[in-house]
Every structure is written in C-alpha cells, then in structure tokens.
DRENGU-933446 format. One record per residue (C-alpha): x, y, z; residue in three letters. Coordinates in pm, whole numbers, plus 32768, in hexadecimal, padded with zeros to 4 digits. Layout:
% DRENGU-933446
 east north   up residuo
    X     Y    Z     ALA
...
This chain:
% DRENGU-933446
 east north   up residuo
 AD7A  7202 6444     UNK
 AEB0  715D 64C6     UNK
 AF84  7185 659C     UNK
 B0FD  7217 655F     UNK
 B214  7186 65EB     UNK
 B360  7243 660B     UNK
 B496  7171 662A     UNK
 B5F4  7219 665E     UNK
 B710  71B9 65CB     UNK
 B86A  7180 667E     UNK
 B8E8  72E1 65DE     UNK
 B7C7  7387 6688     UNK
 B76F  72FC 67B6     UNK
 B77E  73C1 68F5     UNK
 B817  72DD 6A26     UNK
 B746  71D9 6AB4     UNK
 B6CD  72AB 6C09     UNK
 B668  73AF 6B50     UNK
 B5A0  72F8 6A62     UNK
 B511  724F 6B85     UNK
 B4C1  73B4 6C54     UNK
 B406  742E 6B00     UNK
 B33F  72CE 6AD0     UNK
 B2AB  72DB 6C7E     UNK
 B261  7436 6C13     UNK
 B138  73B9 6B1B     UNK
 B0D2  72DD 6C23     UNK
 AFA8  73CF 6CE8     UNK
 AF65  7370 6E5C     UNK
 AEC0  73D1 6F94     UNK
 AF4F  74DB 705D     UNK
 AF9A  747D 71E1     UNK
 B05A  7548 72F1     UNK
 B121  747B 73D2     UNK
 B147  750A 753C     UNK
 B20F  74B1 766D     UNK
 B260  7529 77B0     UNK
 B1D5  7647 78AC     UNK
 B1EB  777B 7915     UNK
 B329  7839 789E     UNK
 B3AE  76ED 7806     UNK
 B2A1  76E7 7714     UNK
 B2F3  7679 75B8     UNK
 B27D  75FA 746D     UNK
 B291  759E 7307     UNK
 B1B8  75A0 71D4     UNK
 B17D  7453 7131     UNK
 B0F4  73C3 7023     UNK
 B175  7248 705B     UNK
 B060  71D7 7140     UNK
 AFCC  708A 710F     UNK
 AED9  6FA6 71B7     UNK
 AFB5  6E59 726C     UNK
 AE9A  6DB1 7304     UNK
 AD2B  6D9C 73AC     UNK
 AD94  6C7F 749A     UNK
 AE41  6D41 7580     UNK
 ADFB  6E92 74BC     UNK
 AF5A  6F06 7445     UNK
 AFF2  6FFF 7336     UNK
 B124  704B 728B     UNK
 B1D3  717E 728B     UNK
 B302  71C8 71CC     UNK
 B3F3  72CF 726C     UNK
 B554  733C 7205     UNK
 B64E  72CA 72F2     UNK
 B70E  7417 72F4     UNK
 B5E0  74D9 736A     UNK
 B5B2  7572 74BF     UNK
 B451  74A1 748D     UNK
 B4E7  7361 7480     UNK
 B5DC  73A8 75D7     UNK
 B49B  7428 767D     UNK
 B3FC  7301 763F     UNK
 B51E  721C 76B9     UNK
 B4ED  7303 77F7     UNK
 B364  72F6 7812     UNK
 B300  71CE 7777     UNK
 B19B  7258 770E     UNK
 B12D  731A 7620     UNK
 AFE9  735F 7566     UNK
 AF88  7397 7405     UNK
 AECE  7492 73AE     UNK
 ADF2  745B 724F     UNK
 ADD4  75D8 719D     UNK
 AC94  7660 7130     UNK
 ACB8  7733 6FE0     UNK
 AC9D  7860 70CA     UNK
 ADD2  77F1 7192     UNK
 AEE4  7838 7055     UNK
 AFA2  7979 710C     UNK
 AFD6  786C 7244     UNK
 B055  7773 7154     UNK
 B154  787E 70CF     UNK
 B1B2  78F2 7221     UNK
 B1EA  774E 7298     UNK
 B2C4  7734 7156     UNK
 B3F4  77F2 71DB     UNK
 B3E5  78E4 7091     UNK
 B38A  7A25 7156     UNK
 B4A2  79F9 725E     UNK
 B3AB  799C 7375     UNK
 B43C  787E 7475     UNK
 B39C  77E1 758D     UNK
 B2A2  7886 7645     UNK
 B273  79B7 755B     UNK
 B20F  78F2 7476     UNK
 B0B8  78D4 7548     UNK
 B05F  7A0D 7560     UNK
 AEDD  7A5C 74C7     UNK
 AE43  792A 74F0     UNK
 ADB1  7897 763D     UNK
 AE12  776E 7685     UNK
 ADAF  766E 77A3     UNK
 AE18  7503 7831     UNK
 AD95  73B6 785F     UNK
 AE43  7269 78E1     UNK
 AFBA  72A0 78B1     UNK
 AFED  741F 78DA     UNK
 B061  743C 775C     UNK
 AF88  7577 76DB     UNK
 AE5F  756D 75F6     UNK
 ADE3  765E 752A     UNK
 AC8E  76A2 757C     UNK
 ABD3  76AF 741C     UNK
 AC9A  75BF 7381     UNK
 ABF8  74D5 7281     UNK
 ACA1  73E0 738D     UNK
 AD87  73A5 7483     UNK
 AE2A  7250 74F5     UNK
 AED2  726E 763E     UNK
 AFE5  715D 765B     UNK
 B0F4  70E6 76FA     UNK
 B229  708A 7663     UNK
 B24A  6EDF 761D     UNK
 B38B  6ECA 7564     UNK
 B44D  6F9B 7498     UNK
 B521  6F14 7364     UNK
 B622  6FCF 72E3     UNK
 B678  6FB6 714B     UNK
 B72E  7091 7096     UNK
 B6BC  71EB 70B0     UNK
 B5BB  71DC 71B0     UNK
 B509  70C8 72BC     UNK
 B3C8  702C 725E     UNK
 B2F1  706A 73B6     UNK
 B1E1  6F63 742D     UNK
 B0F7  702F 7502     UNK
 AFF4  6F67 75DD     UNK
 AED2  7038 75E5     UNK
 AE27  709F 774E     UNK
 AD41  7165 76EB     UNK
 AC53  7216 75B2     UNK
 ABC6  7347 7561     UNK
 AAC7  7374 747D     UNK
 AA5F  74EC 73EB     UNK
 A94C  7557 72FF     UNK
 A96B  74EA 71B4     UNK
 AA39  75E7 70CB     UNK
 AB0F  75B0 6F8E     UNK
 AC76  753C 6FD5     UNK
 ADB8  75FC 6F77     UNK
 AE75  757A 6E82     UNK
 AFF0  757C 6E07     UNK
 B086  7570 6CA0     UNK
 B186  7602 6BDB     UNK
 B227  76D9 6D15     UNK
 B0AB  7775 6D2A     UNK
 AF6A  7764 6E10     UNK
 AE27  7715 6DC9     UNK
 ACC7  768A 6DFD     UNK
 AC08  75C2 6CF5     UNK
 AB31  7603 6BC2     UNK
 A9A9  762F 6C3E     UNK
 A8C2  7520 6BC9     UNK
 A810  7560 6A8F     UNK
C-alpha cells in the first residue's frame, strides 16, 4: 500500500503559516513544563520544543515565545527547569498552556513541587526534571531559542510519557 501524497494547487492553498501550523501539528512530541521563579512570582509554560544540546557540559534547548510572561521571567531569573510529563500529568499540561486562563503561580496549584540547585521548581513525579540555568538566549522571529546548562537531574520511576498531537494529549499504544 502506498502512500498518498496531497499537493495543493496555487487556487487552493491556504497561506504559508498556516500550512506550516497544520504540518508541526502531525509532528507528536514529548510533553515538558517549563518553570521559573519563586514564591508569588512563580510562572510557567507548556512545551513541547525540548531537545537534547549536549552531554559535554549537559545542556538543552528550550523554545519560548518572546511575548510571554515566561520568556521576561526568565530574562529576570535566569533558571528554569523542565519538567518531563508522565501520561498522568495531562490536566497540568492544560493548566501550563495558558488555555484555562491560569497565569503564574495558579497555575501550580495540585501538584507538589520541590527544588534542587537553582531554586527553579520541579515537579516531584515527573518522568524528569533538568534544573538549569540560563547560558544564552537567541532571539528569532517569534520566540528565543534558550541554551540551558543543566545543574542538576531528577530521575522518577519509570511511567509512560505524555504526548502531544493534533491540539490533543496523550500517552502511547501498550506493547503487544
């Protein structure tokens, strides 16, 4: 069975962005909250644009959209921790995503959540968390591109991952 192939024709092709925006949409990924800050000034972001940067010094990549209150408080902080979802985790994800109205420190309510090197909070039961500090930020277009050096790991049980795709949540297909 092959496979089809659906190309759009001037007449009918929706602008470039958009096409774009439906495209990522197909692409499924891990589900990560990114927090910064304490106390009161507590706040966060979901993400799904988490990557690996390197193992010599351990480093990630977080992608953050430069009109967020996120991406000020990390200008402010300069750490932050992500936070790898479990399946479980997919009403935190929601609440992290901005689509229920939540901002800053509500949006922690219901989960505990502790510290390690740089103050940034982790969520205790996380798949898990890499507590960082903030390297360099560069800005393109829409959002900044953020090299976090990592200080410090945690490590939880092993549990299936939440996933993203299509807008939706979810966890994967059990082995056969």
């Amino acid at each position: 069975m092959g496979i089809a192939i659906r190309h759009l024709s001037l007449a009918e092709a929706q602008p470039l962005q958009q096409l774009f925006r439906s495209a990522m949409r197909d692409l499924a990924g891990g589900v990560s909250i990114v927090t910064i800050g304490t106390g009161a000034g507590r706040t966060g972001l979901t993400a799904t644009s988490v990557s690996s940067l390197s193992v010599e010094p351990p480093a990630l990549i977080v992608c953050v959209n430069r009109s967020s209150s996120s991406f000020a408080a990390l200008n402010r902080h300069g750490a932050f921790a992500v936070n790898i979802l479990e399946a479980r985790h997919a009403a935190l994800a929601e609440r992290f995503s901005g689509r229920g109205g939540l901002k800053g420190e509500a949006r922690y309510a219901g989960a505990s959540w502790t510290r390690l090197v740089t103050g940034a909070p982790i969520l205790e039961g996380a798949l898990a968390a890499f507590d960082c500090e903030v390297e360099e930020m560069i800005e393109r277009h829409s959002h900044a591109i953020v090299i976090g050096r990592v200080a410090a790991v945690q490590l939880s049980d092993e549990a299936e991952p939440l996933l993203y795709r299509r807008g939706g949540y979810g966890a994967l297909a059990p082995k056969r």
